[in-house]
N, CA, C and O atoms as a Tripos MOL2 file, in Angstrom:
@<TRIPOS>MOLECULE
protein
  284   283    71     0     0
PROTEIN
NO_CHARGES

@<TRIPOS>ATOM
      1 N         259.4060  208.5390  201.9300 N.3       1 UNK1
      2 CA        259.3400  207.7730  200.7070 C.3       1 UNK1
      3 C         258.5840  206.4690  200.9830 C.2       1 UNK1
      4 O         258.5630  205.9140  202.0810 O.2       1 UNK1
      5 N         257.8660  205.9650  199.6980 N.am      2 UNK2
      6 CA        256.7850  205.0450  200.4580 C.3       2 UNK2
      7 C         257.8500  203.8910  199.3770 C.2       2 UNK2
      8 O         258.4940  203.9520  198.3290 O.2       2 UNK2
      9 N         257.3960  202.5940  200.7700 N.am      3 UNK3
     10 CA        257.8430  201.6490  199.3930 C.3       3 UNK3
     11 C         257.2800  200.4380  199.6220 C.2       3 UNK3
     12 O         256.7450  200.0080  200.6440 O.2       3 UNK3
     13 N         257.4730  199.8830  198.4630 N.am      4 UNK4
     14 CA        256.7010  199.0420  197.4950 C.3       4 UNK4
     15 C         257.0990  197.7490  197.7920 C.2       4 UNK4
     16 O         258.0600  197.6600  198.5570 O.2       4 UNK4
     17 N         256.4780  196.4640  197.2760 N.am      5 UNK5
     18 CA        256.5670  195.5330  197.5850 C.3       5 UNK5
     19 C         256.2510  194.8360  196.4250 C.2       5 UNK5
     20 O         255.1350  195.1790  196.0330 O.2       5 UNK5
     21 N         256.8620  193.8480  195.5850 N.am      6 UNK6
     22 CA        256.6370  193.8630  194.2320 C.3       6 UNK6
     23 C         256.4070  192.2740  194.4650 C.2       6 UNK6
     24 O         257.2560  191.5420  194.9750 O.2       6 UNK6
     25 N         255.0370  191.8210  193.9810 N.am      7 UNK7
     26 CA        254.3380  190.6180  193.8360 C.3       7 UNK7
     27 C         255.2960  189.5990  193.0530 C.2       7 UNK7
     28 O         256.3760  190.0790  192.7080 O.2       7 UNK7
     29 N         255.0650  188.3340  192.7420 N.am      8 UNK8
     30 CA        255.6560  187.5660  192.3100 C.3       8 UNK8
     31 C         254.1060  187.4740  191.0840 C.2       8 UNK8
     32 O         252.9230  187.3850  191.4130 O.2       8 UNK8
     33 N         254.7110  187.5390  189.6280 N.am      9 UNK9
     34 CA        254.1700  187.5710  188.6620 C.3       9 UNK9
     35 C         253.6950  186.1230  188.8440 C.2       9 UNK9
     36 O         254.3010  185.2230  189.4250 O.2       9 UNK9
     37 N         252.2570  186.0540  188.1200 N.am     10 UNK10
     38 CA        251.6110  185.3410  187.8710 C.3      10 UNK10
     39 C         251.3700  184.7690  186.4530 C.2      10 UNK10
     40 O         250.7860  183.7110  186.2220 O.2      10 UNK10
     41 N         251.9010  185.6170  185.5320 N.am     11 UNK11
     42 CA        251.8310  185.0060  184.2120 C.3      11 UNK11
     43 C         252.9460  187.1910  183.3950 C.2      11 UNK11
     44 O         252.7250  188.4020  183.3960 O.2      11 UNK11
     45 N         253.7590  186.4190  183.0290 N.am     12 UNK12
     46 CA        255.1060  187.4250  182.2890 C.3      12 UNK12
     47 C         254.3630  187.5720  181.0930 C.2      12 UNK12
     48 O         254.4960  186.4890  180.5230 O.2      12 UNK12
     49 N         253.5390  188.4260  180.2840 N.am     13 UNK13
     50 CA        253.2020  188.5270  178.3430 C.3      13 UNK13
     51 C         254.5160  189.0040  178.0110 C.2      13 UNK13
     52 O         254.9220  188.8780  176.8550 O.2      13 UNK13
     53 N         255.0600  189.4160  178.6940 N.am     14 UNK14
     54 CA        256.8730  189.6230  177.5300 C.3      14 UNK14
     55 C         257.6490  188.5140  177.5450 C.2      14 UNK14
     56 O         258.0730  188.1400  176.4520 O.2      14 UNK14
     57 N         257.9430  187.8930  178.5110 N.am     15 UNK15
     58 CA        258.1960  186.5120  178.7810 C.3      15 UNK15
     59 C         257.8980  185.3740  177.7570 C.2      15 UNK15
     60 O         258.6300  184.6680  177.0630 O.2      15 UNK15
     61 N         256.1130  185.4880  177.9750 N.am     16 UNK16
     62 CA        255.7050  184.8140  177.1890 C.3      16 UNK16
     63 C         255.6780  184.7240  175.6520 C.2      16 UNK16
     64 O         255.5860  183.6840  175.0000 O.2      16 UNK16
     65 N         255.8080  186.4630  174.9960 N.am     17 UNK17
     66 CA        255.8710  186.8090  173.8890 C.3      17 UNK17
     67 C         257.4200  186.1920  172.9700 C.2      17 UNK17
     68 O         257.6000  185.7810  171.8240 O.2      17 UNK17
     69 N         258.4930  186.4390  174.3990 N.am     18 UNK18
     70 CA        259.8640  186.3780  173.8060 C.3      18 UNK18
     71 C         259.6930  184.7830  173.3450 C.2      18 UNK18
     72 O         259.8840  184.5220  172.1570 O.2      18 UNK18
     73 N         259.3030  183.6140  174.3590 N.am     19 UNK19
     74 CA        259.4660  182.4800  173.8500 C.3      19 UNK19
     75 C         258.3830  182.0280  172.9980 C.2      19 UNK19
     76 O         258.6800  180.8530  172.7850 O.2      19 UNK19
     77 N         257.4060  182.2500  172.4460 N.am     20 UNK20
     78 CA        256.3830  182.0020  170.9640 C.3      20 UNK20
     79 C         257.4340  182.8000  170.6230 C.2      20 UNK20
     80 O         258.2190  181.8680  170.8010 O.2      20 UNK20
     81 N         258.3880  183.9850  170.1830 N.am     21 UNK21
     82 CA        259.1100  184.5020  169.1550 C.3      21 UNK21
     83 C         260.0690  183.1930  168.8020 C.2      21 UNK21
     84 O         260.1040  182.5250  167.7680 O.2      21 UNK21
     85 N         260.8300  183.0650  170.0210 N.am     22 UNK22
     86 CA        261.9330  182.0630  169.5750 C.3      22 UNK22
     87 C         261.4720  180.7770  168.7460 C.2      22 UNK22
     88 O         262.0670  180.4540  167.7180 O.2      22 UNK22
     89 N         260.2640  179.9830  169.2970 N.am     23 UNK23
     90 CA        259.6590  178.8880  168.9530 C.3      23 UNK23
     91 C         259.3200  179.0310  167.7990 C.2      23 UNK23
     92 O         259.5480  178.1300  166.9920 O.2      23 UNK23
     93 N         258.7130  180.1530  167.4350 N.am     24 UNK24
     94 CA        258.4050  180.4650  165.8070 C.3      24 UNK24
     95 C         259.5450  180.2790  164.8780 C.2      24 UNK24
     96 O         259.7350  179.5100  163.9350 O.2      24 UNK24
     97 N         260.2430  181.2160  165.4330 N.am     25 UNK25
     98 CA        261.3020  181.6860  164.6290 C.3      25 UNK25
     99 C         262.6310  180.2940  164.3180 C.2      25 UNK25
    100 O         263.3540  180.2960  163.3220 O.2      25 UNK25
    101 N         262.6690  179.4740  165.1590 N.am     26 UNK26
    102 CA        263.1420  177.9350  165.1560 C.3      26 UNK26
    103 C         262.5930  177.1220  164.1710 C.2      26 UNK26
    104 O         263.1270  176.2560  163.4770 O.2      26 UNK26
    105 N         261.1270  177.6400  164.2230 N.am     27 UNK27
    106 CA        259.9700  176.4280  163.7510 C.3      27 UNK27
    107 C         260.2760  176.7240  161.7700 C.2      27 UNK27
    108 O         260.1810  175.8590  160.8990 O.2      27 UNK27
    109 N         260.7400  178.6100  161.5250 N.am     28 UNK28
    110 CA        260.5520  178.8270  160.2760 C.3      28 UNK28
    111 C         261.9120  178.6990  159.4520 C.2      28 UNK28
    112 O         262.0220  178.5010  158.2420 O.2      28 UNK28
    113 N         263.2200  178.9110  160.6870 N.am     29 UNK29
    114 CA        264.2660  178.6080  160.3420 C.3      29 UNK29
    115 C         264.3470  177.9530  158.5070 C.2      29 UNK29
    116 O         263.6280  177.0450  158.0900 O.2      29 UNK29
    117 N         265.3150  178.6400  157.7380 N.am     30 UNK30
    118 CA        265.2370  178.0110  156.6860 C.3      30 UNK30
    119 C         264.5700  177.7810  155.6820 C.2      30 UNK30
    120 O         264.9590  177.2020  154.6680 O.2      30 UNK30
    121 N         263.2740  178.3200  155.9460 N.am     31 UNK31
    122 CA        261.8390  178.1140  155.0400 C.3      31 UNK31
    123 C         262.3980  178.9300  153.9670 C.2      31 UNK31
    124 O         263.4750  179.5250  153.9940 O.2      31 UNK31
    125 N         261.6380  178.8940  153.1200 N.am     32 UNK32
    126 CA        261.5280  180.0060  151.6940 C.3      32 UNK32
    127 C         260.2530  180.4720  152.0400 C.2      32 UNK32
    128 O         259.3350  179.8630  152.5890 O.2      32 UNK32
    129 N         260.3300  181.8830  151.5630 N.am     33 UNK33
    130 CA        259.1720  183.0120  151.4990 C.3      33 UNK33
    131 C         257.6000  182.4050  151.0260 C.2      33 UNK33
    132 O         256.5890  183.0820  151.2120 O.2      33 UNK33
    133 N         257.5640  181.1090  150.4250 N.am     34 UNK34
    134 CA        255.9990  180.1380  149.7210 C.3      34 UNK34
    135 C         256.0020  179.3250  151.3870 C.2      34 UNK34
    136 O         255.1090  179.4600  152.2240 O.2      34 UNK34
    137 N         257.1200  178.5800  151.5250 N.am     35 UNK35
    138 CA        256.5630  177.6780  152.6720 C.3      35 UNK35
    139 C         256.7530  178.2630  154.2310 C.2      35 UNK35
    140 O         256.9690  177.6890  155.2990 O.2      35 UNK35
    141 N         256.5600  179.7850  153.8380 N.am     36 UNK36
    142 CA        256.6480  180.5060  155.5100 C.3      36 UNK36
    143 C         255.2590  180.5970  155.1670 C.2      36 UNK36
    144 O         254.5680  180.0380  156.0190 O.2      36 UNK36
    145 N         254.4900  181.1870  154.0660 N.am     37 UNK37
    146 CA        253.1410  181.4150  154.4310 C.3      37 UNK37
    147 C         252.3610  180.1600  154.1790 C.2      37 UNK37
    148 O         251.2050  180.0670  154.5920 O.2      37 UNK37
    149 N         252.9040  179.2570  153.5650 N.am     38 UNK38
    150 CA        251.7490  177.7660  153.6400 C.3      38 UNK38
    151 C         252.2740  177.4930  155.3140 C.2      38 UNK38
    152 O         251.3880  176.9280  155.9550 O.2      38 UNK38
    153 N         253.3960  177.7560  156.0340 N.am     39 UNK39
    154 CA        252.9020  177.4870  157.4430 C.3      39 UNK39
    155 C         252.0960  178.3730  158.0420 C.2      39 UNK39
    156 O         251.4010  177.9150  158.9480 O.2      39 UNK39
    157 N         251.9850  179.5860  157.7770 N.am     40 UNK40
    158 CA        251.6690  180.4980  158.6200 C.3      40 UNK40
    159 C         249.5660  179.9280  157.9060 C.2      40 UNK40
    160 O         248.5190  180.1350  158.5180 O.2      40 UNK40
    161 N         249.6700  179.5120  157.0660 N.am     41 UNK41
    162 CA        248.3640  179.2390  156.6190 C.3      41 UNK41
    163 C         247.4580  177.8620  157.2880 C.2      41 UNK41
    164 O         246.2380  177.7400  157.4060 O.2      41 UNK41
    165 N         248.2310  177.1960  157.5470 N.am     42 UNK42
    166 CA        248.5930  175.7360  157.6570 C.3      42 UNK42
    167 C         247.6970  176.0550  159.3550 C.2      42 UNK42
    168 O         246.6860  175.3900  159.5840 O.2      42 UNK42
    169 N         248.1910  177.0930  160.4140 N.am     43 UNK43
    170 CA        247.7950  176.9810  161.6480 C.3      43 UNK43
    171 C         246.5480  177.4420  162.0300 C.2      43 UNK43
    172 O         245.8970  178.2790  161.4050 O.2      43 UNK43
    173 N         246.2960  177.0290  162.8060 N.am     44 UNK44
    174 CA        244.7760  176.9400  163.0370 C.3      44 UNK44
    175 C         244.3860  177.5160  164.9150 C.2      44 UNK44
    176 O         245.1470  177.0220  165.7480 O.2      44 UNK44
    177 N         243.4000  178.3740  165.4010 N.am     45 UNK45
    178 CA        243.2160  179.0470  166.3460 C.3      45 UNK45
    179 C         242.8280  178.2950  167.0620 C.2      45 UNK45
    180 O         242.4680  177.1990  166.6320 O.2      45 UNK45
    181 N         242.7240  178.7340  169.0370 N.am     46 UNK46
    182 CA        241.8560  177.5260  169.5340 C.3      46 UNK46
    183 C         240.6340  178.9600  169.7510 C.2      46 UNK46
    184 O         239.4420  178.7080  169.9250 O.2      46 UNK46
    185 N         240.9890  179.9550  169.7190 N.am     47 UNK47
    186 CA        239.9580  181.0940  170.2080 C.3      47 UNK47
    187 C         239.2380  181.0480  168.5780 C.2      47 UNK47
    188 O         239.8570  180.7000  167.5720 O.2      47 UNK47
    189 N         237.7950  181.4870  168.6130 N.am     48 UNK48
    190 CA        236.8920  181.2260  167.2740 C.3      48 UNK48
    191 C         237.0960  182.4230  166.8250 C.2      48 UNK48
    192 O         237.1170  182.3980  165.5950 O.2      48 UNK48
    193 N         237.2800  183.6160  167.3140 N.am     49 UNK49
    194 CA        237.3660  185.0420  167.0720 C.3      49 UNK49
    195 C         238.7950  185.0710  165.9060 C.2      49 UNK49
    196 O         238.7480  185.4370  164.7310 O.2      49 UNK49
    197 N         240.1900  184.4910  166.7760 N.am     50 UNK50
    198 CA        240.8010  184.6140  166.0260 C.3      50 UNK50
    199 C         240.7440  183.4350  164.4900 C.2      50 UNK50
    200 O         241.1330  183.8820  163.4110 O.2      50 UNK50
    201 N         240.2620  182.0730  164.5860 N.am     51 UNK51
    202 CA        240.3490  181.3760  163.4830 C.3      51 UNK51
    203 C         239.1610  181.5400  162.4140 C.2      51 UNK51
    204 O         239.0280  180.8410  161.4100 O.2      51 UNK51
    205 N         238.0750  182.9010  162.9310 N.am     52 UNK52
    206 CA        237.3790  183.2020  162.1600 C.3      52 UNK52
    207 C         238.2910  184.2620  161.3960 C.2      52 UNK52
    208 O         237.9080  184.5020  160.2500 O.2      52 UNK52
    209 N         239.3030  184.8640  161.7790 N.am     53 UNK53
    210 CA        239.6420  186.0120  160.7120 C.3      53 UNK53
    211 C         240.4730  185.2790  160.1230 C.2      53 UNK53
    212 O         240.5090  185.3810  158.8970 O.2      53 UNK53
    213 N         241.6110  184.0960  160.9460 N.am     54 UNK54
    214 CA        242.2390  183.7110  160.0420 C.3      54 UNK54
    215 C         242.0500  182.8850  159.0200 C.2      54 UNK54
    216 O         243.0070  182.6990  158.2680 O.2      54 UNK54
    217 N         240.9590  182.3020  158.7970 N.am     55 UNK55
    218 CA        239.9190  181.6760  157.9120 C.3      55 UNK55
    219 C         239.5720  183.0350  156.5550 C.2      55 UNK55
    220 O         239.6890  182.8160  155.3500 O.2      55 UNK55
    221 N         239.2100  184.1790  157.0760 N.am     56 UNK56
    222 CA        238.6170  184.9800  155.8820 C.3      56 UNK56
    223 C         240.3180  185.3170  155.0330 C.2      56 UNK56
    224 O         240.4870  185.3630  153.8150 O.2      56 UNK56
    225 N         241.3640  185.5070  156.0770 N.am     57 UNK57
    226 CA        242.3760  185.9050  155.3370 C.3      57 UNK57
    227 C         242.9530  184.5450  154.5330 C.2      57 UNK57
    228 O         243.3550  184.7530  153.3880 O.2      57 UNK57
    229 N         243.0010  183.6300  154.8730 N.am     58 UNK58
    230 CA        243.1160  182.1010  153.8350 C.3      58 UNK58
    231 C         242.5490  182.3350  152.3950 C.2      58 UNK58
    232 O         242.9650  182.3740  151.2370 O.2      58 UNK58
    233 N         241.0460  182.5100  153.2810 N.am     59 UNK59
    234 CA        240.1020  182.6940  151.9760 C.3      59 UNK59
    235 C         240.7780  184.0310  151.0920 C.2      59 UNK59
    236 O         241.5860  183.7750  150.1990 O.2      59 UNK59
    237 N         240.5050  185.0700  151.3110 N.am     60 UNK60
    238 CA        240.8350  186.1170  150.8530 C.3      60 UNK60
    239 C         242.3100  185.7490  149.6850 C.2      60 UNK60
    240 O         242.2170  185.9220  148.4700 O.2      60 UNK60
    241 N         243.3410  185.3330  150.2380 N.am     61 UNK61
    242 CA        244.6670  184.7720  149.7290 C.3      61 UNK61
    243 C         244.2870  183.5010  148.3870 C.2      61 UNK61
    244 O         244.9880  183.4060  147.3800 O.2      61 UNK61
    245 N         243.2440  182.7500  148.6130 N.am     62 UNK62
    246 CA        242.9840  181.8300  147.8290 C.3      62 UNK62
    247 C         242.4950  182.6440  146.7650 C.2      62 UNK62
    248 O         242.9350  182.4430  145.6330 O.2      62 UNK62
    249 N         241.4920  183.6990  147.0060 N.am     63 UNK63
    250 CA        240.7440  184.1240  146.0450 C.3      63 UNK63
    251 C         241.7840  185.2740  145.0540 C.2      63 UNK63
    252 O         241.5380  185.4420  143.8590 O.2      63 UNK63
    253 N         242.8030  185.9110  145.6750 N.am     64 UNK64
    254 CA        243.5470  186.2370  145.1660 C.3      64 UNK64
    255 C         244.5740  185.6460  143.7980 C.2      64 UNK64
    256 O         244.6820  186.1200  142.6670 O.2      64 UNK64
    257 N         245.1280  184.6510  144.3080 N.am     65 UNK65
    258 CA        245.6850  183.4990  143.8510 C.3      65 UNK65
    259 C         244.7330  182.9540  142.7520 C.2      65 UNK65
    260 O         245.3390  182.7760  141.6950 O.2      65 UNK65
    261 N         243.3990  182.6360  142.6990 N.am     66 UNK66
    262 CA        243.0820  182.1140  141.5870 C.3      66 UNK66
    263 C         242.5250  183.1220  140.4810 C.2      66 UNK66
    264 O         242.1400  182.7800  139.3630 O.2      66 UNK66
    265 N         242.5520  184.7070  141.0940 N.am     67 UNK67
    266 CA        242.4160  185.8820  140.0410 C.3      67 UNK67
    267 C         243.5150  186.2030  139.0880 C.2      67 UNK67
    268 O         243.5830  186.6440  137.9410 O.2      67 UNK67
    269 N         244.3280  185.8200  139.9830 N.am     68 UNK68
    270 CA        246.0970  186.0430  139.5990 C.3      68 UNK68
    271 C         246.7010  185.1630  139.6520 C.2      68 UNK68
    272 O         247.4560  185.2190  140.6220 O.2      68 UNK68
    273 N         246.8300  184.0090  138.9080 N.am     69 UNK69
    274 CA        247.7950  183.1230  139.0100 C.3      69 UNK69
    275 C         248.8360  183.1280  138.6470 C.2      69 UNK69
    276 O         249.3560  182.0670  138.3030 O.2      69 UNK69
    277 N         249.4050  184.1170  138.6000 N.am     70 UNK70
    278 CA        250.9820  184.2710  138.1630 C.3      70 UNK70
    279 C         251.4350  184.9660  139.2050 C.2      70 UNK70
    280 O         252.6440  184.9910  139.4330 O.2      70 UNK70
    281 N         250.8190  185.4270  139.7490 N.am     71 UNK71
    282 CA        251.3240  186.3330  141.3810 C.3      71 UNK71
    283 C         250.7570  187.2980  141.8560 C.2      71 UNK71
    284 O         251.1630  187.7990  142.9040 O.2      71 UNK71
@<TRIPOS>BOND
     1     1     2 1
     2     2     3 1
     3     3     4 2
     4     3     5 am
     5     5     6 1
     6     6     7 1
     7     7     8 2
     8     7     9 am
     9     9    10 1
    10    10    11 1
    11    11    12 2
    12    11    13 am
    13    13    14 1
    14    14    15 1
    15    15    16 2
    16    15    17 am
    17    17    18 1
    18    18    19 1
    19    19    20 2
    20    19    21 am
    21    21    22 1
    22    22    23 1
    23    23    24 2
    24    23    25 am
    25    25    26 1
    26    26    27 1
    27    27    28 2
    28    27    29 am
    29    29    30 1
    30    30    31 1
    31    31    32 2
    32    31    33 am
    33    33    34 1
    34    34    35 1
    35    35    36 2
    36    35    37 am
    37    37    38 1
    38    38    39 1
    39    39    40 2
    40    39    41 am
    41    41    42 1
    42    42    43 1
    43    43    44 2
    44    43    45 am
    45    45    46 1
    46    46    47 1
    47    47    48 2
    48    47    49 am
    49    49    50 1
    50    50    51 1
    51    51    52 2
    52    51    53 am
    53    53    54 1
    54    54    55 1
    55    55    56 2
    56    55    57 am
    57    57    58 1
    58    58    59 1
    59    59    60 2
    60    59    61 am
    61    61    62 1
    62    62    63 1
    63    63    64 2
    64    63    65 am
    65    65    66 1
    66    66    67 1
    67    67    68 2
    68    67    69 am
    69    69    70 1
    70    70    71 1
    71    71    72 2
    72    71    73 am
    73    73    74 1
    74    74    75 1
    75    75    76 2
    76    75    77 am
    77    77    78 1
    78    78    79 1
    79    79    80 2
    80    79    81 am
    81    81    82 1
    82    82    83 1
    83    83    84 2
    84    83    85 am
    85    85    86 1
    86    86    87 1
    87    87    88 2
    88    87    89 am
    89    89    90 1
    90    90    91 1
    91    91    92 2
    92    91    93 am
    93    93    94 1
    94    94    95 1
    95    95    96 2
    96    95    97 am
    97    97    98 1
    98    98    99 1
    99    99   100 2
   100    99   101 am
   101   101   102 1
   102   102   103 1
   103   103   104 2
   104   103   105 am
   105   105   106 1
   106   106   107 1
   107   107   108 2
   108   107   109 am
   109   109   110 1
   110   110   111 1
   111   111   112 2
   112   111   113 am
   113   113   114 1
   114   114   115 1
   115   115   116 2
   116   115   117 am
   117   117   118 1
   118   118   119 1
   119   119   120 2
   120   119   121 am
   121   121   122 1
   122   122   123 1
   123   123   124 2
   124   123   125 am
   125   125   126 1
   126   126   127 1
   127   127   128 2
   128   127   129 am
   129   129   130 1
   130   130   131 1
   131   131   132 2
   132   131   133 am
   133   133   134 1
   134   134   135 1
   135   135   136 2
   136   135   137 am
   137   137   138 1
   138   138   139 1
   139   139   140 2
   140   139   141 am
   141   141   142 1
   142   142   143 1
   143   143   144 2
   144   143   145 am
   145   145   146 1
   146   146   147 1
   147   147   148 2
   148   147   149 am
   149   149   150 1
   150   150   151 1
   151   151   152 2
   152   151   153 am
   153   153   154 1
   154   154   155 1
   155   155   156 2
   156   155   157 am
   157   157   158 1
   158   158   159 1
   159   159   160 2
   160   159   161 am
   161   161   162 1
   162   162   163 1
   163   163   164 2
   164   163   165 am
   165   165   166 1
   166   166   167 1
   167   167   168 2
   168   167   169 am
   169   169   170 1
   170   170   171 1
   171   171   172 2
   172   171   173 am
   173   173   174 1
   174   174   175 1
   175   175   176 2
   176   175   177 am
   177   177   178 1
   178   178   179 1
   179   179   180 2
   180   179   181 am
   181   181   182 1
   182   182   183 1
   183   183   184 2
   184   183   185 am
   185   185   186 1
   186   186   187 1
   187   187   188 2
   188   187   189 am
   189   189   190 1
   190   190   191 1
   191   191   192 2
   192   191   193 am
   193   193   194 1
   194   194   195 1
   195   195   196 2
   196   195   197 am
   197   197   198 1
   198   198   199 1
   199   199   200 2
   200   199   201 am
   201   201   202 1
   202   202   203 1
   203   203   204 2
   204   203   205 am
   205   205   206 1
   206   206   207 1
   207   207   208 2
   208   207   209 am
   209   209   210 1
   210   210   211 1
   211   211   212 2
   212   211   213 am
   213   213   214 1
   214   214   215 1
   215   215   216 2
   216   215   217 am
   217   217   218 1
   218   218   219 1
   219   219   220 2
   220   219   221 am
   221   221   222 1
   222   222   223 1
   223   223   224 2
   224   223   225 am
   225   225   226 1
   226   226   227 1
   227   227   228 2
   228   227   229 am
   229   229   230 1
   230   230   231 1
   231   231   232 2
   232   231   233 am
   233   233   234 1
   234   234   235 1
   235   235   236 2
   236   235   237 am
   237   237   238 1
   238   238   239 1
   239   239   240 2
   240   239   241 am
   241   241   242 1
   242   242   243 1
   243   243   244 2
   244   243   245 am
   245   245   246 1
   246   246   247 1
   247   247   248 2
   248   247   249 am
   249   249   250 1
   250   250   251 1
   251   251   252 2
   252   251   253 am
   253   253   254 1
   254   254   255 1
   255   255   256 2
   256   255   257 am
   257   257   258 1
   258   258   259 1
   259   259   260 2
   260   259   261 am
   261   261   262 1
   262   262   263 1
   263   263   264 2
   264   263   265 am
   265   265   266 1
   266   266   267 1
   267   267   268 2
   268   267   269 am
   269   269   270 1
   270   270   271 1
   271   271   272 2
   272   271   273 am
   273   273   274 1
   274   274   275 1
   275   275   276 2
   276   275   277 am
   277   277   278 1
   278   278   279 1
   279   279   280 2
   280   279   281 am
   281   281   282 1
   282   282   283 1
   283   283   284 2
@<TRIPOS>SUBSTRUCTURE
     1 UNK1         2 RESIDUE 1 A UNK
     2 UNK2         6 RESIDUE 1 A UNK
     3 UNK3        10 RESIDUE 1 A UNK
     4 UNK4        14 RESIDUE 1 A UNK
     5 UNK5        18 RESIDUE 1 A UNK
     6 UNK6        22 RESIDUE 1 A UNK
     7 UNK7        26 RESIDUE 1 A UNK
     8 UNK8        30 RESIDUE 1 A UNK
     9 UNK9        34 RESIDUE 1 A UNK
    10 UNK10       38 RESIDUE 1 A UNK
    11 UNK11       42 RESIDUE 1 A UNK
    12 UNK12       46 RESIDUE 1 A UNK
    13 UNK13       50 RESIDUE 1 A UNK
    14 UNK14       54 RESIDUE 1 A UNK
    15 UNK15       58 RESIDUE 1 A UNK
    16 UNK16       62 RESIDUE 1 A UNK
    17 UNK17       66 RESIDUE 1 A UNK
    18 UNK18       70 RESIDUE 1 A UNK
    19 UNK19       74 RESIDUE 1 A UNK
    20 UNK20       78 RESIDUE 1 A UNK
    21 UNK21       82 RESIDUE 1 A UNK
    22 UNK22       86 RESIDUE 1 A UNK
    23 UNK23       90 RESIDUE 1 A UNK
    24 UNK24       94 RESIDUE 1 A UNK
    25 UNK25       98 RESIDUE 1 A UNK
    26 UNK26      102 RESIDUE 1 A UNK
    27 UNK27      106 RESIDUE 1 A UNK
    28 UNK28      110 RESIDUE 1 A UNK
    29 UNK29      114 RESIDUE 1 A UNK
    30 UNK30      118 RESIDUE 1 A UNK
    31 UNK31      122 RESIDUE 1 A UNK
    32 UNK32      126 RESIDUE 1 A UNK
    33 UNK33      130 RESIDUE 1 A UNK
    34 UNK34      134 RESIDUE 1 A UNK
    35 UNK35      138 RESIDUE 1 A UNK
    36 UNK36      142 RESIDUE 1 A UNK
    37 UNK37      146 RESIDUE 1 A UNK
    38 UNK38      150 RESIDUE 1 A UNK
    39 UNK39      154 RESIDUE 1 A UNK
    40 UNK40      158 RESIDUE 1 A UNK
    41 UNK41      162 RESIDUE 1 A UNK
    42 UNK42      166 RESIDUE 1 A UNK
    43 UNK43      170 RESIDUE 1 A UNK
    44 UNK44      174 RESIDUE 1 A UNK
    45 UNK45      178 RESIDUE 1 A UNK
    46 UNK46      182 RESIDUE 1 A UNK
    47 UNK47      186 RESIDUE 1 A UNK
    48 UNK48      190 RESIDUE 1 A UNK
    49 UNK49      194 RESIDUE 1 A UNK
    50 UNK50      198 RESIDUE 1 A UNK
    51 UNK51      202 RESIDUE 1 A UNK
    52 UNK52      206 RESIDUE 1 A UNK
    53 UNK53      210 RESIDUE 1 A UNK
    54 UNK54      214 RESIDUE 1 A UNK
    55 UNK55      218 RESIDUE 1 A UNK
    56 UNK56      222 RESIDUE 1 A UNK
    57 UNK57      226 RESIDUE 1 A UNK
    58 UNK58      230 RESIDUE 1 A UNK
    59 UNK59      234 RESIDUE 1 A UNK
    60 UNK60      238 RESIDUE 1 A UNK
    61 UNK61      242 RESIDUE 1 A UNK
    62 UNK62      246 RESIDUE 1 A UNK
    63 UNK63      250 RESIDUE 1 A UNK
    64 UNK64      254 RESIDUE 1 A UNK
    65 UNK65      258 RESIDUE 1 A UNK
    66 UNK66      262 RESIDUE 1 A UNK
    67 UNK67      266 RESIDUE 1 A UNK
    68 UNK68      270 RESIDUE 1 A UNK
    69 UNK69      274 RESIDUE 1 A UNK
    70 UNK70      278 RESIDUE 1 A UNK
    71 UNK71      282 RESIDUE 1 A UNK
C-alpha cells in the first residue's frame, strides 16, 4: 500500500466559500427582498470580466423596471 503525504493547503475555496457565505449572509441579515437586491446591486467587481456582466445585469434590471413600473 503506497502512502501519501498530504501538503499543507495553500489557499481552502471551501473554506473560503463558507466564510464570504457567512459574511454575506450577516451583511443581509434582516433586509427585505427590495434592499437585498439594491445591495446585491450596490456592489461592484475588482475583476472587469465580472463587473462587466454585473453592469449589463443592473442595466438589464433598470430597463426592466422602467418598462414595468409596477413590477
Amino acid at each position: 500500500m503506497t502512502e501519501y503525504t498530504q501538503e499543507k493547503k495553500k489557499f481552502d475555496c471551501v473554506e473560503f466559500m463558507r466564510q464570504a457565505r457567512a459574511r454575506i449572509t450577516a451583511e443581509i441579515a434582516g433586509m427585505t427582498a427590495e434592499e437585498m437586491v439594491e445591495w446585491f446591486n450596490s456592489k461592484r467587481y475588482s475583476d472587469p470580466v465580472l463587473e462587466a456582466m454585473a453592469a449589463r445585469i443592473r442595466k438589464s434590471n433598470e430597463d426592466r423596471a422602467t418598462d414595468n413600473p409596477d413590477g
